[in-house]
C-alpha positions as CSV (number, residue, x, y, z in Angstrom):
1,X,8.6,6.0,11.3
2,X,10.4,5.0,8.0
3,X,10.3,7.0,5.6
4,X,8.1,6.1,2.6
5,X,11.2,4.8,0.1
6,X,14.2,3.7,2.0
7,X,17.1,2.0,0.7
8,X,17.3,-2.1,1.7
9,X,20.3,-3.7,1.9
10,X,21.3,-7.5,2.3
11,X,22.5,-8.5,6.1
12,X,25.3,-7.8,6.9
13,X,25.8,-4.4,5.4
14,X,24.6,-1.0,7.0
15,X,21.7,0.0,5.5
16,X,22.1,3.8,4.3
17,X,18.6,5.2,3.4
18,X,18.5,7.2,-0.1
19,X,15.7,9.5,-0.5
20,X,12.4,9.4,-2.6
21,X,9.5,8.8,-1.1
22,X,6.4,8.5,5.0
23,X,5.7,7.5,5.0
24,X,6.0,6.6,5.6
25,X,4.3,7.3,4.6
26,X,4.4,7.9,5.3
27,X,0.9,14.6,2.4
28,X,-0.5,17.8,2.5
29,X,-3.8,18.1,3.8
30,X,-6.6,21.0,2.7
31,X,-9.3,20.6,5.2
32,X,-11.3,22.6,7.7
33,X,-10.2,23.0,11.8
34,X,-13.2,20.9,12.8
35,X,-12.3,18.5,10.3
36,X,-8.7,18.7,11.1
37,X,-8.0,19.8,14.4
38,X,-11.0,17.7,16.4
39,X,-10.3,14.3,14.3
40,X,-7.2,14.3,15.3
41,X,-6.4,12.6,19.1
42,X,-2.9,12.1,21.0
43,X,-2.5,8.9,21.2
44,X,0.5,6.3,22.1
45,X,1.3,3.4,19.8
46,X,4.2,1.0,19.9
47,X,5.7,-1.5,16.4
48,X,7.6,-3.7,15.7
49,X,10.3,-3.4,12.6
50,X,10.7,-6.0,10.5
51,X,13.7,-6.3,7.9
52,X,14.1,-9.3,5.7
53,X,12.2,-11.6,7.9
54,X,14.0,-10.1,11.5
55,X,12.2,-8.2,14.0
56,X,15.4,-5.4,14.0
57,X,13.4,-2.1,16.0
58,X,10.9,-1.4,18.5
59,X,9.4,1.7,17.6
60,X,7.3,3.9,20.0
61,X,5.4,6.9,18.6
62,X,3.3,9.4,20.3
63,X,1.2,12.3,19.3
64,X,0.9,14.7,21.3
65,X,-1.6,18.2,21.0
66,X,-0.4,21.9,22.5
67,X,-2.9,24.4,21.2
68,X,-3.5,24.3,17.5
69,X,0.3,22.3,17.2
70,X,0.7,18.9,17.5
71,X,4.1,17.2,18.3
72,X,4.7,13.4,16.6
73,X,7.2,11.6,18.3
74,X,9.1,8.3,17.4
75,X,12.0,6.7,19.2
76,X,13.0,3.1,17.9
77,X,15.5,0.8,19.8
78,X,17.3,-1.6,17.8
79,X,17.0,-5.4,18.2
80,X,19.6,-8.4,17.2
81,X,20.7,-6.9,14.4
82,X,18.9,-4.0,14.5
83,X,21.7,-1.3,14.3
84,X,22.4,-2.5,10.5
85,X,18.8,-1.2,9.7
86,X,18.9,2.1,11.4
87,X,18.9,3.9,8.3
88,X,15.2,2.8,7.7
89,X,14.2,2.7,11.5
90,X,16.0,5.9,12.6
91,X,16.9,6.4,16.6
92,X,14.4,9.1,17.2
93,X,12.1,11.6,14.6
94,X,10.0,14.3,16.0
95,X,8.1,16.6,14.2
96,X,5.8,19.6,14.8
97,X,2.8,20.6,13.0
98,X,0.0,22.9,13.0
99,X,-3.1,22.1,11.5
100,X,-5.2,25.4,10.2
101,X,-8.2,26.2,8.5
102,X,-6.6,25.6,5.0
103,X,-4.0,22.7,5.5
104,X,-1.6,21.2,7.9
105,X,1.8,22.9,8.1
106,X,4.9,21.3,9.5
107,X,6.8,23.6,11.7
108,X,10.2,21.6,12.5
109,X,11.3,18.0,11.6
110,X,14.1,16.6,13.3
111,X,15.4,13.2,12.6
112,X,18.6,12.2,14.8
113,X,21.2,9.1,15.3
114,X,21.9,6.4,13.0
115,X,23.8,7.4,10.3
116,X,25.3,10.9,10.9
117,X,25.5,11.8,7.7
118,X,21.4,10.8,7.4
119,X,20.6,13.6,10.1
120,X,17.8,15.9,9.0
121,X,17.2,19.4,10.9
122,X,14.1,21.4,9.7
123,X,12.5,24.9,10.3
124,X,9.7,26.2,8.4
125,X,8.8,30.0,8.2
126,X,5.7,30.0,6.4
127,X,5.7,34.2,7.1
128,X,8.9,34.3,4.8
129,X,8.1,31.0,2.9
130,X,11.2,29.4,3.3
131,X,12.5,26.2,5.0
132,X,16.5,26.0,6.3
133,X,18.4,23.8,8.2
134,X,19.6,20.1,7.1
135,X,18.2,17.3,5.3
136,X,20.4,14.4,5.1
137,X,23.2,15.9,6.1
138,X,23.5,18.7,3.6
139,X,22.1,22.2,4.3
140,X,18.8,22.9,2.9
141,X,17.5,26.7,1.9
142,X,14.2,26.7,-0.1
143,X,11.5,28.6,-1.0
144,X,8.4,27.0,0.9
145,X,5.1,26.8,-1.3
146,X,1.9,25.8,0.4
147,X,1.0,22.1,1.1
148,X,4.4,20.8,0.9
149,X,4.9,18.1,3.7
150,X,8.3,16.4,5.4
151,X,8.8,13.0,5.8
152,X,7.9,13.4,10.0
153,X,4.7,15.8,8.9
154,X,3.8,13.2,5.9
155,X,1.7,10.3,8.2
156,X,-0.4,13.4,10.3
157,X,-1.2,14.7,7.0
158,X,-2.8,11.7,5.6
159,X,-4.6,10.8,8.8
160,X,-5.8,14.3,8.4
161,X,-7.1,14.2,5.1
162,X,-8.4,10.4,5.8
163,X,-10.2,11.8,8.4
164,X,-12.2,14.8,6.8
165,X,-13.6,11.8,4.6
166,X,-11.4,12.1,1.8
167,X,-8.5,10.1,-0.2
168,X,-5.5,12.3,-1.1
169,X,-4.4,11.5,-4.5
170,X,-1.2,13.0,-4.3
171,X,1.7,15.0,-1.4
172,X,5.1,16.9,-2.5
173,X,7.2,16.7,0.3
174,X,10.6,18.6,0.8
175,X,13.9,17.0,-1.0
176,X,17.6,18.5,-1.9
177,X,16.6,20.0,-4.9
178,X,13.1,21.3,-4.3
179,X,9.9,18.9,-3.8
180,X,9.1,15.6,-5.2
181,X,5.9,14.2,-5.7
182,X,3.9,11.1,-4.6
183,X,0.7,9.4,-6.0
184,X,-2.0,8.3,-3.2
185,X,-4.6,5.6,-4.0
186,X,-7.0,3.2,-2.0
187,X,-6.2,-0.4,-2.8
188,X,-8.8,-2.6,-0.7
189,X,-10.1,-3.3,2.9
190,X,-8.3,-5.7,5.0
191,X,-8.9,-6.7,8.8
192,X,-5.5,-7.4,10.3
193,X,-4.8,-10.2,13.6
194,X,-2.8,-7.8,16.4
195,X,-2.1,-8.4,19.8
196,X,-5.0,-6.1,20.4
197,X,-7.3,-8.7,18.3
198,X,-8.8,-8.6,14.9
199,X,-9.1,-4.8,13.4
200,X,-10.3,-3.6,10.3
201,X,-8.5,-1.7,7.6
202,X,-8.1,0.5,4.9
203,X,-5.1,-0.4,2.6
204,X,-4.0,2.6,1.0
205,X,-0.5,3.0,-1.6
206,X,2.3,5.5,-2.0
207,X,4.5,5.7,-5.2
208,X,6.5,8.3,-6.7
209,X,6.3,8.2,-10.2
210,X,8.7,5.7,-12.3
211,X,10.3,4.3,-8.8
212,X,9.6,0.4,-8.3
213,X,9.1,1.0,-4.8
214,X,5.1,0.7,-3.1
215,X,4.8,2.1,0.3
216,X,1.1,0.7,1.8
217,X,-0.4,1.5,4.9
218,X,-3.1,-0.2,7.4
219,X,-5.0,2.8,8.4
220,X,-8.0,1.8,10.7
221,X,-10.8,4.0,10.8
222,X,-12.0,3.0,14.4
223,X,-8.3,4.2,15.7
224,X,-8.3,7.2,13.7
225,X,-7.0,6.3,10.5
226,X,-4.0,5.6,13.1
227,X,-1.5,2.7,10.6
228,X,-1.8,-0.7,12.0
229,X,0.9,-1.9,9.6
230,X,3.3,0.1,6.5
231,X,5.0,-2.2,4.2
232,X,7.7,-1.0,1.4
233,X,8.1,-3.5,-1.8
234,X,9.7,-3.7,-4.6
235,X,8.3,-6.0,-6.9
236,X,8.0,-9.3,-5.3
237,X,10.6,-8.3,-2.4
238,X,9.4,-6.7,0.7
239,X,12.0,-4.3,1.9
240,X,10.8,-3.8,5.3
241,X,7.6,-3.9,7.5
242,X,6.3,-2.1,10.8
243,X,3.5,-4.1,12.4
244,X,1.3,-2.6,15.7
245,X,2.3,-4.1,19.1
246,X,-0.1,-2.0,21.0
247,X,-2.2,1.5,20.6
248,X,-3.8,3.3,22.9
249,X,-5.9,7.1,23.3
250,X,-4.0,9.5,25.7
């Protein structure tokens, strides 16, 4: 999925995604396994991104469970236009967490095609507490404190924490020069018209502090906190939108 801030750019010109925000958000989650581990379900979900009024991507995602790691997968094939917006709906992101007792741990990120010098490459030794490899195309060695989240672990994270019955207020996720820092909040119910019928929502906002740029997500609570639709606006202006085509349990 996008990430939770990405760069929008008129038609016309390639979009190239700048970092600050899932999640995308896209989020670091403290709960218990039973909590954790049995509220969340593989599932199969398919979008459709949206980019100053275009349908540009069709995004597929998956989760998928192996022990206590789970494996989130997205693949998103452009439309029309679609290749000038695959900064903010990248070719394919897959990302590997584990979800213990204390929190939810990503163990690798990848993010690959579009822009190559966008390409993202993480590994996570939380033995050593460090995290190596590329993020955006620059190499990436960091000390690795716990709860930090990526921007492929950010959306598990959430659902996680959603799920355990409580509203994160806040996620530091892994950037360039260290972590940054995002404020949750629950904004209102909504129930949103899919091609699956009417379902209900919770609305729920991501901002870093002193960026104009809101992140919302759709989460709905009878598909596991699963997002129906994530929107990024800036003011009035709505950068871009991913909006359920279909969802289904594995």
């Amino acid at each position: 999925m996008p990430r939770l801030r990405r760069e929008a750019a008129e038609p016309g010109r390639r979009v190239r995604a700048r970092r600050a925000l899932p999640l995308l958000a896209l989020m670091a989650a403290a709960v218990t396994s039973a909590a954790g581990a049995d509220g969340l379900k593989p599932y199969q979900a398919s979008y459709q991104g949206i980019w100053h009024g275009m349908t540009v991507a069709v995004s597929d995602l998956s989760l998928e469970q192996t022990g206590d790691t789970w494996t989130f997968t997205s693949s998103s094939a452009p439309r029309g236009i679609g290749r000038l917006a695959s900064g903010i709906f990248p070719p394919r992101q897959i990302s590997v967490v584990r979800v213990t007792a204390s929190e939810v741990q990503p163990l690798s990120f990848r993010s690959l095609g579009g822009d190559r010098d966008k390409s993202t490459d993480l590994s996570y030794d939380w033995h050593a507490a460090r995290v190596t490899g590329t993020l955006d195309g620059a190499r990436l060695d960091q000390p690795l404190a716990p709860g930090v989240q990526d921007d492929g672990s950010v959306q598990l994270a959430l659902m996680v924490e959603l799920l355990a019955g409580r509203t994160p207020s806040s996620f530091r996720m892994i950037d360039k020069s260290g972590t940054r820092e995002y404020q949750f909040a629950r904004e209102a119910e909504a129930t949103l018209q899919t091609p699956m019928g009417a379902i209900a929502t919770v609305v729920y906002r991501a901002q870093k502090a002193g960026s104009p740029r809101i992140t919302r997500f759709w989460c709905a609570p009878q598909q596991g906190y699963v997002p129906m639709k994530v929107e990024q606006t800036k003011g009035d202006d709505v950068q871009w939108t991913m909006e359920i085509r279909s969802f289904k349990w594995q």
